[in-house]
C-alpha positions as a LaTeX table, in Angstrom:
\begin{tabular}{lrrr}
\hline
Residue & $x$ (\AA) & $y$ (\AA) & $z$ (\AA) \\
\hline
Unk1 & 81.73 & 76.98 & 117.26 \\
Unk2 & 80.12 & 79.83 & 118.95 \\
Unk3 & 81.16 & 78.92 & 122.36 \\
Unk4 & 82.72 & 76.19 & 124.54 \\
Unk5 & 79.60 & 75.29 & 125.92 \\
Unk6 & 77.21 & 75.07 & 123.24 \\
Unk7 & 76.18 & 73.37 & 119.99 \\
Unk8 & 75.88 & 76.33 & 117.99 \\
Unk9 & 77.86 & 76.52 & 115.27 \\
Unk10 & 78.47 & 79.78 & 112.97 \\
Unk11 & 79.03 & 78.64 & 109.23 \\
Unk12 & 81.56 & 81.23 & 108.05 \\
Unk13 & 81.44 & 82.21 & 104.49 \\
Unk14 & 77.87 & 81.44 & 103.62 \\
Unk15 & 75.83 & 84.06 & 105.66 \\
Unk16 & 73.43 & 85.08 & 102.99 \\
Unk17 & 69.90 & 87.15 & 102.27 \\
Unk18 & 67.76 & 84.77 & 100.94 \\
Unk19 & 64.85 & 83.41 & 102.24 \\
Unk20 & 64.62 & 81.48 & 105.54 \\
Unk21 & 63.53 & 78.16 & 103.73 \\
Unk22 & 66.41 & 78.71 & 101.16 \\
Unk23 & 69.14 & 79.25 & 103.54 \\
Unk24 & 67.91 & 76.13 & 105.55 \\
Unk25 & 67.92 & 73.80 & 102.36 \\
Unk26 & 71.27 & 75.25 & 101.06 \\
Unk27 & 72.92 & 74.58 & 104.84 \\
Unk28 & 71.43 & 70.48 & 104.58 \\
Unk29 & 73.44 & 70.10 & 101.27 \\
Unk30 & 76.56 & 70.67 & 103.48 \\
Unk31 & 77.98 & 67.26 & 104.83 \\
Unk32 & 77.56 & 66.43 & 108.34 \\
Unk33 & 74.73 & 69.26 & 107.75 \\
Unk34 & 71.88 & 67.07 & 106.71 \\
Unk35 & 69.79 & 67.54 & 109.96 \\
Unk36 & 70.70 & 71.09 & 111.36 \\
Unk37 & 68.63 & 73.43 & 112.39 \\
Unk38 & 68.98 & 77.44 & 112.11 \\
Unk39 & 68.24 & 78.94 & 115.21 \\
Unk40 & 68.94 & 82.97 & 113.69 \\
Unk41 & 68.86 & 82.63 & 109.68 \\
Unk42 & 71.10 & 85.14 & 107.57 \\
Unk43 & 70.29 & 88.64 & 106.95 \\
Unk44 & 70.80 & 91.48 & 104.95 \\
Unk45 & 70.15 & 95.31 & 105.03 \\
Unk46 & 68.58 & 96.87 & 102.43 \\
Unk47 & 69.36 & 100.72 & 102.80 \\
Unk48 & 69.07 & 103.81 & 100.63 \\
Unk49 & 72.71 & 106.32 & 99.62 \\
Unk50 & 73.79 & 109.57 & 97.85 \\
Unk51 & 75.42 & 109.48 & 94.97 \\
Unk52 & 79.06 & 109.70 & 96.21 \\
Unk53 & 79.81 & 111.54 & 93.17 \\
Unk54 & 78.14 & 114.07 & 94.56 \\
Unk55 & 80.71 & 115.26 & 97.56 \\
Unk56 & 84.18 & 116.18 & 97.18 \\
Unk57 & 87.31 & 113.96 & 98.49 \\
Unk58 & 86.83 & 115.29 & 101.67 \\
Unk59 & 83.41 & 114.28 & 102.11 \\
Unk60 & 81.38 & 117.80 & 102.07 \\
Unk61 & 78.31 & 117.38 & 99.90 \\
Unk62 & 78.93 & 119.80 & 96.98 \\
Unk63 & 75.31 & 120.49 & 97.34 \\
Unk64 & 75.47 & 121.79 & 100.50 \\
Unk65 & 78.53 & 123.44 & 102.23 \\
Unk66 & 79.37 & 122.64 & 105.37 \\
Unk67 & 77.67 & 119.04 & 105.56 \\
Unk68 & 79.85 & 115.83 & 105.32 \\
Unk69 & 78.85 & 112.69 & 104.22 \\
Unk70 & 80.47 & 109.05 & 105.95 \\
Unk71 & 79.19 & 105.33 & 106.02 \\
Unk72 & 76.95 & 103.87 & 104.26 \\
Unk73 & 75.07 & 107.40 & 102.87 \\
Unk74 & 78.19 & 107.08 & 100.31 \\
Unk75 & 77.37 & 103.76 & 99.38 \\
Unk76 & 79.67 & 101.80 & 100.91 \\
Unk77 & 79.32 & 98.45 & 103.37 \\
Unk78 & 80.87 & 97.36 & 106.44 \\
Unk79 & 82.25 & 98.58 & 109.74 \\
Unk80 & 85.65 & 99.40 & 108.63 \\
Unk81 & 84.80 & 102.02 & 105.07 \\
Unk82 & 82.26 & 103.71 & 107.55 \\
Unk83 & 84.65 & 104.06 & 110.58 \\
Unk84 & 87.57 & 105.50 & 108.01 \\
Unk85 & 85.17 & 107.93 & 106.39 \\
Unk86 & 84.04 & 108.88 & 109.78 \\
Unk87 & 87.44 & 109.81 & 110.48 \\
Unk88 & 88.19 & 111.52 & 107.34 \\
Unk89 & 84.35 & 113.70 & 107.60 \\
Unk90 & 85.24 & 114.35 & 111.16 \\
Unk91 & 88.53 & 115.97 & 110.79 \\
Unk92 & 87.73 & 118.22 & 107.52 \\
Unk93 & 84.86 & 119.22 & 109.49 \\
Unk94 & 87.13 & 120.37 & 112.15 \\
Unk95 & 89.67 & 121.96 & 109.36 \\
Unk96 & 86.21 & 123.73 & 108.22 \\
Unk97 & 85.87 & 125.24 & 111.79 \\
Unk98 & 89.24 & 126.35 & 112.11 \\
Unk99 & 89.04 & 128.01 & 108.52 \\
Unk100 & 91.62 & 125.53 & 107.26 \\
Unk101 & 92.17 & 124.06 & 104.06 \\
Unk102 & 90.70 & 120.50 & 103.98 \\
Unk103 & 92.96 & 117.64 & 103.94 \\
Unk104 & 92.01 & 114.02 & 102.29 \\
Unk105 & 94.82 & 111.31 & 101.41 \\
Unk106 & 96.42 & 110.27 & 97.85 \\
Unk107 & 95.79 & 106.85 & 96.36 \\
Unk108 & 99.49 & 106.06 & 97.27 \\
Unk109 & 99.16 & 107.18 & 100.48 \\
Unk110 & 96.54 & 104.98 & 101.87 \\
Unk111 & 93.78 & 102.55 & 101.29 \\
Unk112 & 91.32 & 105.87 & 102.52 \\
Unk113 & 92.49 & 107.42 & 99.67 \\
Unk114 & 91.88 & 104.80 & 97.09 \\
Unk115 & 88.34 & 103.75 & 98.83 \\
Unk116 & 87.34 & 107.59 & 98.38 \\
Unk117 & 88.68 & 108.21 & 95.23 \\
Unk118 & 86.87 & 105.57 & 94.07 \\
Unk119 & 83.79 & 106.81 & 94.97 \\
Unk120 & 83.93 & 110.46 & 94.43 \\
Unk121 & 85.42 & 109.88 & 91.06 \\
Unk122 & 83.09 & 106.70 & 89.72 \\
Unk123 & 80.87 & 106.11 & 91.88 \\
Unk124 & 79.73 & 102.84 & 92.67 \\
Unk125 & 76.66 & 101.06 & 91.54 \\
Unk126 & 76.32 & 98.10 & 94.46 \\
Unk127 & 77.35 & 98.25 & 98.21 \\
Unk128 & 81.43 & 98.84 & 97.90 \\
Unk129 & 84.31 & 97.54 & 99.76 \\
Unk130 & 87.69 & 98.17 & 100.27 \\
Unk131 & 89.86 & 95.29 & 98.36 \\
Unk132 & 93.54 & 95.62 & 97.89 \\
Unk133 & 93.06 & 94.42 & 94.64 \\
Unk134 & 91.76 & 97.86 & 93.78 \\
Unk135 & 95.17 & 100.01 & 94.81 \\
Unk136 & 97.27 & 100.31 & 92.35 \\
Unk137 & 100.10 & 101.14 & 94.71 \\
Unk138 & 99.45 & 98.22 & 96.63 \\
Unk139 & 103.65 & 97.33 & 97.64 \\
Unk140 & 103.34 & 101.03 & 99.33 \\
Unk141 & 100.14 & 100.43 & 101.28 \\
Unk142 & 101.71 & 97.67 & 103.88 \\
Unk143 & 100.47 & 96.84 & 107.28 \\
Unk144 & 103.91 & 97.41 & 108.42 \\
Unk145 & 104.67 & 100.99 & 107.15 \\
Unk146 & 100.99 & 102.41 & 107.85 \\
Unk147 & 102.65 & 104.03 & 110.82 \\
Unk148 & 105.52 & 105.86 & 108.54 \\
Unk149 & 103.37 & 106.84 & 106.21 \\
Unk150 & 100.39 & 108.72 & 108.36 \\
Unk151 & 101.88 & 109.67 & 111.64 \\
Unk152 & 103.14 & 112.50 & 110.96 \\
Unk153 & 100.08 & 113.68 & 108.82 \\
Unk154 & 97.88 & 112.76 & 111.58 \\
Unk155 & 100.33 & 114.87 & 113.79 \\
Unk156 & 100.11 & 117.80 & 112.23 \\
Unk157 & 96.00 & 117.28 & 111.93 \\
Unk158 & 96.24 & 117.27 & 115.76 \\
Unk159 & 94.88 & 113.51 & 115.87 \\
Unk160 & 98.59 & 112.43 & 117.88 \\
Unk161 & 98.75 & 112.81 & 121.07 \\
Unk162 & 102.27 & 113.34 & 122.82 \\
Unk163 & 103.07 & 109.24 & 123.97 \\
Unk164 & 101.98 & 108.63 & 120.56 \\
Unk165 & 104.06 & 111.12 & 118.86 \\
Unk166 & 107.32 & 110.32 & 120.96 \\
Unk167 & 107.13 & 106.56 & 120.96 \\
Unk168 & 106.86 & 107.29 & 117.25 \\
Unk169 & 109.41 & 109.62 & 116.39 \\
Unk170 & 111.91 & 107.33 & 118.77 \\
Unk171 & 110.94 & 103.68 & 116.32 \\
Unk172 & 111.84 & 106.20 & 113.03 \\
Unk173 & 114.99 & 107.20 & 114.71 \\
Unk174 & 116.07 & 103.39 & 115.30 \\
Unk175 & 114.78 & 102.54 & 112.08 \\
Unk176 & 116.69 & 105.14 & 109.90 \\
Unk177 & 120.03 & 104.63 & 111.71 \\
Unk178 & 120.04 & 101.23 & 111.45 \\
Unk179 & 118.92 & 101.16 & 107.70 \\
Unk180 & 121.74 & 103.75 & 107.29 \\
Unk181 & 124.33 & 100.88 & 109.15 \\
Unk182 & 123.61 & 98.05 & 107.31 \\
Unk183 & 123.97 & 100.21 & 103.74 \\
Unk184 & 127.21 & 101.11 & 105.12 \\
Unk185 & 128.46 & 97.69 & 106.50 \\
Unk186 & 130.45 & 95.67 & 103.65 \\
Unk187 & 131.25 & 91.96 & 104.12 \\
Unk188 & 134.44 & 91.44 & 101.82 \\
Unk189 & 135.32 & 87.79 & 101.03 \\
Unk190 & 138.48 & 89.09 & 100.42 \\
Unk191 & 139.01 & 90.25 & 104.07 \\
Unk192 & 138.83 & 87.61 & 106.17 \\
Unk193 & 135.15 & 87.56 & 107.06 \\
Unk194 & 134.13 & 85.71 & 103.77 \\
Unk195 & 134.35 & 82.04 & 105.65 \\
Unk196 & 132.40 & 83.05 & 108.42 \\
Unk197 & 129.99 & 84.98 & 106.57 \\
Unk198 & 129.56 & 82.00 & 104.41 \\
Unk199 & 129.02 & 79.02 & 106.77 \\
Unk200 & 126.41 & 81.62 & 108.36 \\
Unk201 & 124.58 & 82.81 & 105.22 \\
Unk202 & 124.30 & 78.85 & 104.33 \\
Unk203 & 126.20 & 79.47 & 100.58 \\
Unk204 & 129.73 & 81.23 & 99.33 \\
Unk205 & 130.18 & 85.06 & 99.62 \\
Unk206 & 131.67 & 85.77 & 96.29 \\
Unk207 & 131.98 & 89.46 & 96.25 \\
Unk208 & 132.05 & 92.26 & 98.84 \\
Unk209 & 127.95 & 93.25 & 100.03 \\
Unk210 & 126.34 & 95.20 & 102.57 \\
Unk211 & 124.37 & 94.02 & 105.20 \\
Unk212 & 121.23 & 95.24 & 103.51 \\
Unk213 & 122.19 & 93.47 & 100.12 \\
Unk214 & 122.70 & 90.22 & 102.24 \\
Unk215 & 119.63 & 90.67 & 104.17 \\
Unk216 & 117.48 & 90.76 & 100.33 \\
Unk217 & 118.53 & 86.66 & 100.18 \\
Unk218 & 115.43 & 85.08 & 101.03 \\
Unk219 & 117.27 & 82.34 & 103.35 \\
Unk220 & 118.47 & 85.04 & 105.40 \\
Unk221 & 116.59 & 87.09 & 107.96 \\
Unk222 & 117.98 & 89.70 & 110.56 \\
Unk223 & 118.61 & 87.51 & 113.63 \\
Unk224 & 120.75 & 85.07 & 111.13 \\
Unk225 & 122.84 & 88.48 & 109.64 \\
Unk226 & 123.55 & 89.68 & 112.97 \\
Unk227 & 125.29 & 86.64 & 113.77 \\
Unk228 & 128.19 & 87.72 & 111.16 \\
Unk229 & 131.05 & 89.28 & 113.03 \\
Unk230 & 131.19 & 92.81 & 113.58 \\
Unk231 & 127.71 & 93.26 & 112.53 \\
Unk232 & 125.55 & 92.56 & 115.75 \\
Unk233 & 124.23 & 93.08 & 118.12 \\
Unk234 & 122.09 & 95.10 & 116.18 \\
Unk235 & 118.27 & 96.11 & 117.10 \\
Unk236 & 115.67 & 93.86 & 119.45 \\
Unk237 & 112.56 & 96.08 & 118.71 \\
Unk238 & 110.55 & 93.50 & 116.63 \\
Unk239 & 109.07 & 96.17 & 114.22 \\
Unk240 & 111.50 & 98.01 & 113.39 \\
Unk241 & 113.45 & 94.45 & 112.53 \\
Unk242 & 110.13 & 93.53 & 110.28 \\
Unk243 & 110.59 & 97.12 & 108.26 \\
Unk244 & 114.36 & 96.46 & 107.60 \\
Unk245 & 113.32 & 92.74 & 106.38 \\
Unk246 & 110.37 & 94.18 & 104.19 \\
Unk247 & 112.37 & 97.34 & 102.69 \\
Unk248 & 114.86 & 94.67 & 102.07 \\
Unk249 & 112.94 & 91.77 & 100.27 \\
Unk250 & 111.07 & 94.17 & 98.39 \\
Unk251 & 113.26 & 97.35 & 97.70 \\
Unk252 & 113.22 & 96.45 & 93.63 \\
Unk253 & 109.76 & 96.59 & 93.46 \\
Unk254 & 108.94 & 99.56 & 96.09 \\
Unk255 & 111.85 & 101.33 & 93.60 \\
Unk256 & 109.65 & 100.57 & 90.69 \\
Unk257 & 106.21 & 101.56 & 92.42 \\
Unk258 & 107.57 & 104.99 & 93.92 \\
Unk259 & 109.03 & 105.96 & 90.49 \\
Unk260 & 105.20 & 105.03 & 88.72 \\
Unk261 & 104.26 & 107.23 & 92.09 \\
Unk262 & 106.44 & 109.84 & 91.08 \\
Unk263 & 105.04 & 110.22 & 87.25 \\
Unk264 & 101.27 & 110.13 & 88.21 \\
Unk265 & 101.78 & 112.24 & 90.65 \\
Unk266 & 103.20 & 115.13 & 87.89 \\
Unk267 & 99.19 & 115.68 & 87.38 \\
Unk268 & 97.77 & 113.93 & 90.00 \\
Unk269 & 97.87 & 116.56 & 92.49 \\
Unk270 & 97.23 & 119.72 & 90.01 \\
Unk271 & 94.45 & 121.55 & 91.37 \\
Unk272 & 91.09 & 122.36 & 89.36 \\
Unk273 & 88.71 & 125.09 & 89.59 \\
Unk274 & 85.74 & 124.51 & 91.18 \\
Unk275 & 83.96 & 126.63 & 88.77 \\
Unk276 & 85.67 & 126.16 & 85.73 \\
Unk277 & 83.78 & 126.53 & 82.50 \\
Unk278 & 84.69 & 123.24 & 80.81 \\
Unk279 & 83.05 & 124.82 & 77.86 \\
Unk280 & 86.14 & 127.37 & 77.59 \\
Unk281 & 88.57 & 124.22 & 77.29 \\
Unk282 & 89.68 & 124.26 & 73.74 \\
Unk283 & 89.44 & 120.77 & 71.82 \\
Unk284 & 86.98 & 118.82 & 74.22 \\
Unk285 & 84.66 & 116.82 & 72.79 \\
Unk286 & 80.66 & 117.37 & 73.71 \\
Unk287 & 81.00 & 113.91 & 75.83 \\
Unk288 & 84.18 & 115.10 & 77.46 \\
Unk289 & 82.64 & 117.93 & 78.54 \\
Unk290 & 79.18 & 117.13 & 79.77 \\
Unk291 & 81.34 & 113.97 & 82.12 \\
Unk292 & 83.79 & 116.98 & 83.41 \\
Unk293 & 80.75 & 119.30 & 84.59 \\
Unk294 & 78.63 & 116.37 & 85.38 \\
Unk295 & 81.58 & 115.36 & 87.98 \\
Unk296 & 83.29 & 118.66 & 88.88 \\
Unk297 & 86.73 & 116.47 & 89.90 \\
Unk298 & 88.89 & 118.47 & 91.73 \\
Unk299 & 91.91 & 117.26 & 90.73 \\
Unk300 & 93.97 & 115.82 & 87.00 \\
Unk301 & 94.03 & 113.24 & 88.64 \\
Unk302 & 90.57 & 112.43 & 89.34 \\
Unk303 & 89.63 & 113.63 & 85.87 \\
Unk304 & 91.38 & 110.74 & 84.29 \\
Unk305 & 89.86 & 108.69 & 86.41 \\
Unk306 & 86.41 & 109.56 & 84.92 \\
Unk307 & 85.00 & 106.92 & 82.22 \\
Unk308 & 85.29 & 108.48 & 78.74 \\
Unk309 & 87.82 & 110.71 & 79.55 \\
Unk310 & 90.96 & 110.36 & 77.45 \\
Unk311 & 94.19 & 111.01 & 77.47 \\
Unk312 & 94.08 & 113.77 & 75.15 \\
Unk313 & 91.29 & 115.59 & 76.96 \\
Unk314 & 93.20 & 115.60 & 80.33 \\
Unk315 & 96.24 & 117.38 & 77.94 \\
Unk316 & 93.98 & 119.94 & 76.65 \\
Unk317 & 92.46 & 120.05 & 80.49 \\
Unk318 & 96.37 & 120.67 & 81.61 \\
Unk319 & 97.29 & 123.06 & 78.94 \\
Unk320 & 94.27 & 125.10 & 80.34 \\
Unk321 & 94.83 & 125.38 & 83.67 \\
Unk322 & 98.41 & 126.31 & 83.20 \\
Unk323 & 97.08 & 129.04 & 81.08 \\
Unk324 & 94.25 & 130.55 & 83.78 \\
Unk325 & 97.35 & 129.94 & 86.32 \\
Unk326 & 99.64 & 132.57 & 84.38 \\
Unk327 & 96.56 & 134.74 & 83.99 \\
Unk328 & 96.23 & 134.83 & 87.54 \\
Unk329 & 99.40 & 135.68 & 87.60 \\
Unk330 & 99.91 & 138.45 & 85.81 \\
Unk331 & 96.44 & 139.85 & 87.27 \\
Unk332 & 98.44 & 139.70 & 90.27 \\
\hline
\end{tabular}
């Protein structure tokens, strides 16, 4: 319903382009539906975009220094992809002013990060949205740890204001220390809190834990473990108690995600030239080639990325760098 005092209804989920006699014959099929009557039909927006291959991660057109690209000029749709590449465009061209280096965020770091990589590496060929389908590292990109994992970026970007910044750094502190107490707390059956730890916990303690072992069972949750003696009171700030549940349900699998992190990260982050002469890159093939100069990725990372680019290439890519690096060197 669009209001409490009307009849206008909004029919979620099947707000469409096509035309006005289409949309009205499509709504009639609904039941209940047969009579209604469309008082503002569906729309769409037809508009025209860039290439987004054509700007860097940070969103300056590699055409023309000094001009950044956000919204739907990159070929992206909805409020959300335009607002974050706003954000992104706005502070490199601040870093630009200030004769900084630019800054732009990994694909583990944050859904900007995948949503840009995306589109500066492939491109995109209809209107694109963010999914979470699309991150890889999707156990790492949480609601709940956005905060932990940007703040202190966006500190040192100047985007943090003081408030911000303390009321911050004061959740971390709680957080941390009482991660640190529960690792440290053991319940031993063998000590005479094994009863009581059992009726709580709702099944037998059969070997010593610590609170954050007993807090992975998914029958128990924070409140319930603070209720074992000697281990309250414990925190009250609702957050922080929503971390220490998450870290704890899903510490296997983060483990396994940050160690993938860890290995794509030994080339994701390895610079390339932006003038390299891929021709000078012993062993690529004529395809591999043309798709490196056609793309001009900035990172090993983002070369990999590339369609047609294999596994071997981005050695032989690796190999080569490490050689101009040592050249540089001893230039030096």
């Amino acid at each position: 319903p669009e209001g409490l005092e009307t009849t206008e209804v909004y029919p979620n989920g099947i707000s469409t382009s096509l035309p006005f006699d289409v949309q009205l014959a499509m709504v009639r099929t609904i039941p209940g539906f047969e009579e209604a009557k469309i008082t503002r039909p569906g729309y769409a927006i037809e508009y025209d975009y860039f290439d987004p291959r054509g700007v860097y991660p940070w969103l300056e057109s590699r055409q023309i220094g000094n001009l950044f690209f956000a919204g739907q000029i990159n070929g992206t749709t909805g409020y959300e992809e335009a607002a974050s590449q706003g954000l992104l465009a706005g502070v490199n061209a601040a870093l630009r002013v200030k004769e900084y280096d630019p800054w732009y965020p990994r694909r583990d770091e944050a859904y900007l990060g995948v949503m840009i990589d995306d589109l500066v590496t492939r491109g995109t060929n209809e209107p694109y949205r963010m999914f979470t389908s699309r991150a890889e590292f999707r156990l790492m990109l949480r609601e709940d740890n956005a905060d932990l994992r940007l703040t202190e970026k966006a500190r040192s970007l100047g985007l943090i204001d003081d408030n911000h910044w303390g009321e911050f750094s004061e959740r971390k502190r709680r957080l941390e220390e009482e991660h640190e107490r529960l690792e440290s707390f053991r319940v031993n059956p063998l000590l005479g809190l094994g009863e009581e730890a059992s009726k709580i916990l709702g099944q037998p303690l059969r070997k010593a834990q610590t609170l954050m072992e007993l807090l992975k069972r998914p029958e128990v949750d924070y409140k319930t473990l603070m209720q074992i003696p000697g281990a309250g009171p414990g925190v009250d700030d609702k957050k922080v108690i929503s971390q220490l549940e998450n870290i704890a349900r899903y510490s296997g699998y983060i483990e396994r995600q940050s160690l993938e992190v860890e290995k794509s990260l030994a080339n994701e982050n390895a610079r390339i030239p932006i003038e390299i002469d891929y021709g000078r890159v012993f062993g690529l093939s004529a395809e591999v080639e043309q798709k490196l100069t056609e793309h001009r990725p900035v990172t090993l990372g983002q070369a990999k990325r590339i369609a047609g680019v294999t596994p071997a290439a981005i050695s032989l890519l690796a190999v080569h760098l490490r050689r101009l690096r040592s050249e540089t060197k001893v230039r030096a």
